[in-house]
N, CA, C and O of each residue as an XYZ file, in Angstrom:
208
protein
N      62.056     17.584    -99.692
C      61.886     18.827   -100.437
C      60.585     19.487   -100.011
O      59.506     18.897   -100.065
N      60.743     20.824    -99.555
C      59.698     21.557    -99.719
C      58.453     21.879   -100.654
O      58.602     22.367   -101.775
N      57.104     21.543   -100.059
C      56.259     22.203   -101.203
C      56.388     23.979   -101.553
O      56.082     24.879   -100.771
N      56.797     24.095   -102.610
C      57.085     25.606   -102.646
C      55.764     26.364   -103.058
O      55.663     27.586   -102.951
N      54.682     25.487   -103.575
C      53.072     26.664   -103.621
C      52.588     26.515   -102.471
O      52.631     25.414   -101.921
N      52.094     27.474   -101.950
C      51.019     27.542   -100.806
C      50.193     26.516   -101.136
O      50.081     25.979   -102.237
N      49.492     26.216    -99.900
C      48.307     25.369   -100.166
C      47.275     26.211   -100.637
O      46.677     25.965   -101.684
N      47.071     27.031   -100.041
C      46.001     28.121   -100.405
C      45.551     29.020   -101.830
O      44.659     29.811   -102.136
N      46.881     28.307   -102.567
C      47.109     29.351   -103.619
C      45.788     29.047   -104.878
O      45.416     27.945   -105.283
N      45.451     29.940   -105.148
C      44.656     30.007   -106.363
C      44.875     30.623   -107.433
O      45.155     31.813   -107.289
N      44.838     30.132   -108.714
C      45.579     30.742   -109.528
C      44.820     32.144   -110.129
O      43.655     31.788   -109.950
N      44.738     33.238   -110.609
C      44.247     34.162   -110.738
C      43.306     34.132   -112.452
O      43.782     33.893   -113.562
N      42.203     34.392   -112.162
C      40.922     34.042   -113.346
C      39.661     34.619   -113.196
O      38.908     34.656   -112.223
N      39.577     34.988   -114.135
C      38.214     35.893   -114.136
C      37.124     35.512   -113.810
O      36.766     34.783   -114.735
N      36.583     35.533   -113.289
C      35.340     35.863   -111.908
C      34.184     34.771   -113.031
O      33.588     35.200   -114.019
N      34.140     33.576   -112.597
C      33.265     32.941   -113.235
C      31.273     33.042   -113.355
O      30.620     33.513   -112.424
N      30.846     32.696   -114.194
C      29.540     33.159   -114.281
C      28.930     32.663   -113.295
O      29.793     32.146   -112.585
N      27.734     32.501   -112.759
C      27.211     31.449   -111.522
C      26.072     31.173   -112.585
O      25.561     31.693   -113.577
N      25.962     29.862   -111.659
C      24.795     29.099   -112.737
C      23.398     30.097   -113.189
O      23.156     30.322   -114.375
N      22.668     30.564   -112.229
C      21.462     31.413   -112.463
C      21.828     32.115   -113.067
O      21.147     32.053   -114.091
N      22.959     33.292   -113.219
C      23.271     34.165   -114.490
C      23.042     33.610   -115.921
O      22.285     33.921   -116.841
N      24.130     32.531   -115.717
C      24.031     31.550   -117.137
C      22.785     31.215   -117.814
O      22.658     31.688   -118.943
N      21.659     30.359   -117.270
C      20.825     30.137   -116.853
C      19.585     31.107   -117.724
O      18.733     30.687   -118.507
N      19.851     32.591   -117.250
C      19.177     33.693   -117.900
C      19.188     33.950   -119.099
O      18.273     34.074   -119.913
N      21.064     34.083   -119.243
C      21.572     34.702   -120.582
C      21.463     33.461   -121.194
O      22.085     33.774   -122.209
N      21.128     32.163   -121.403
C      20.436     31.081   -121.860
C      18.988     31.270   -122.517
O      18.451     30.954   -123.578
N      18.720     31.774   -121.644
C      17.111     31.925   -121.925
C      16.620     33.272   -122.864
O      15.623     33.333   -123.584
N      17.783     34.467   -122.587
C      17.528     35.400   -123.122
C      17.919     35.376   -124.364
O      17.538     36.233   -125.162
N      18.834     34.269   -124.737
C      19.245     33.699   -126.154
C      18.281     33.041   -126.785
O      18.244     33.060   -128.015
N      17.497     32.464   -126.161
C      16.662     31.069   -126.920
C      15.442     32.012   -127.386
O      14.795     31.665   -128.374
N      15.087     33.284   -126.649
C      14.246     34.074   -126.582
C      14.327     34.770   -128.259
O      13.561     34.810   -129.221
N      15.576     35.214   -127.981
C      16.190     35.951   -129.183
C      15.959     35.764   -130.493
O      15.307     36.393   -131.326
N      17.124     34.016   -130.552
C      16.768     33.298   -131.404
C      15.287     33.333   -131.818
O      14.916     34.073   -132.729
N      14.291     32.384   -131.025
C      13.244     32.281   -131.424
C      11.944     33.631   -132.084
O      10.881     33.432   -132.672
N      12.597     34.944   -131.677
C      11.942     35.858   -132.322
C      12.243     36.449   -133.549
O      11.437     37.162   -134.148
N      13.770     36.095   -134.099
C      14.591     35.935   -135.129
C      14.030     34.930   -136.344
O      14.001     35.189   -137.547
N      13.690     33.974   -135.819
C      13.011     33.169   -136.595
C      11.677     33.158   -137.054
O      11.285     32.579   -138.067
N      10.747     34.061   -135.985
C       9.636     34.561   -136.201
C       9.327     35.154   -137.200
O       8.513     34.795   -138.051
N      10.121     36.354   -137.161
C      10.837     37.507   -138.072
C      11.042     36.892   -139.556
O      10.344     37.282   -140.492
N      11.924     36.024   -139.693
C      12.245     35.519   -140.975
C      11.354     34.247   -141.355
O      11.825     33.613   -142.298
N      10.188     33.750   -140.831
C       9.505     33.258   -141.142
C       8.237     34.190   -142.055
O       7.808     33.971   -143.188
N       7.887     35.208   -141.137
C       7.022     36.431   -141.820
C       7.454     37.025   -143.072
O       6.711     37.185   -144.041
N       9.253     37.498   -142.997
C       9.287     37.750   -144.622
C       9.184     36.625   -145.843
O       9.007     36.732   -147.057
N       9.353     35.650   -145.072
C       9.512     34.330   -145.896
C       7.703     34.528   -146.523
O       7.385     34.397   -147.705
N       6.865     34.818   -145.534
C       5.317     34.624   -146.447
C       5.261     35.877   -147.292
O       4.703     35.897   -148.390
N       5.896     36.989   -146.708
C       5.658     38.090   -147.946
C       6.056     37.655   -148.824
O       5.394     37.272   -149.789
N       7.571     37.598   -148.664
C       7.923     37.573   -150.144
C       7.032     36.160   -151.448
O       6.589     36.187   -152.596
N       7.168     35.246   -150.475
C       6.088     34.330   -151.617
C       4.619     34.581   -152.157
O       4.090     34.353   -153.246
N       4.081     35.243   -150.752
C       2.517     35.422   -151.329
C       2.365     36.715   -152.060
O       1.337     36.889   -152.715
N       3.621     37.973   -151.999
C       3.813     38.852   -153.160
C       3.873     37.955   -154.314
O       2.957     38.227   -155.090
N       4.500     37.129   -154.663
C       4.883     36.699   -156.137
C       4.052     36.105   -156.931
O       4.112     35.985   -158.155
N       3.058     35.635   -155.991
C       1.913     35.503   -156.687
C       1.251     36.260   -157.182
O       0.234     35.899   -157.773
């Protein structure tokens, strides 16, 4: 019996990230995050040292 797929064949899929992209948008997350938390650390002292 014949192989009926090409050898060559690749199945069709969207264009994967490459590591250094990843890599970035990694970093530009952790970045994010961590200024997010900055952020809600600072209202965290207003609001307590208001209530005093």
């Amino acid at each position: 019996m014949r192989d009926v797929m090409p050898r060559q064949y690749l199945p069709l899929r969207p264009h994967r990230i490459t590591r250094g992209k990843r890599k970035m948008r990694e970093k530009r997350t952790a970045h994010a995050l961590m200024g997010f938390g900055i952020v809600l650390a600072c209202v965290e002292l207003y609001v307590i040292l208001g209530s005093i």
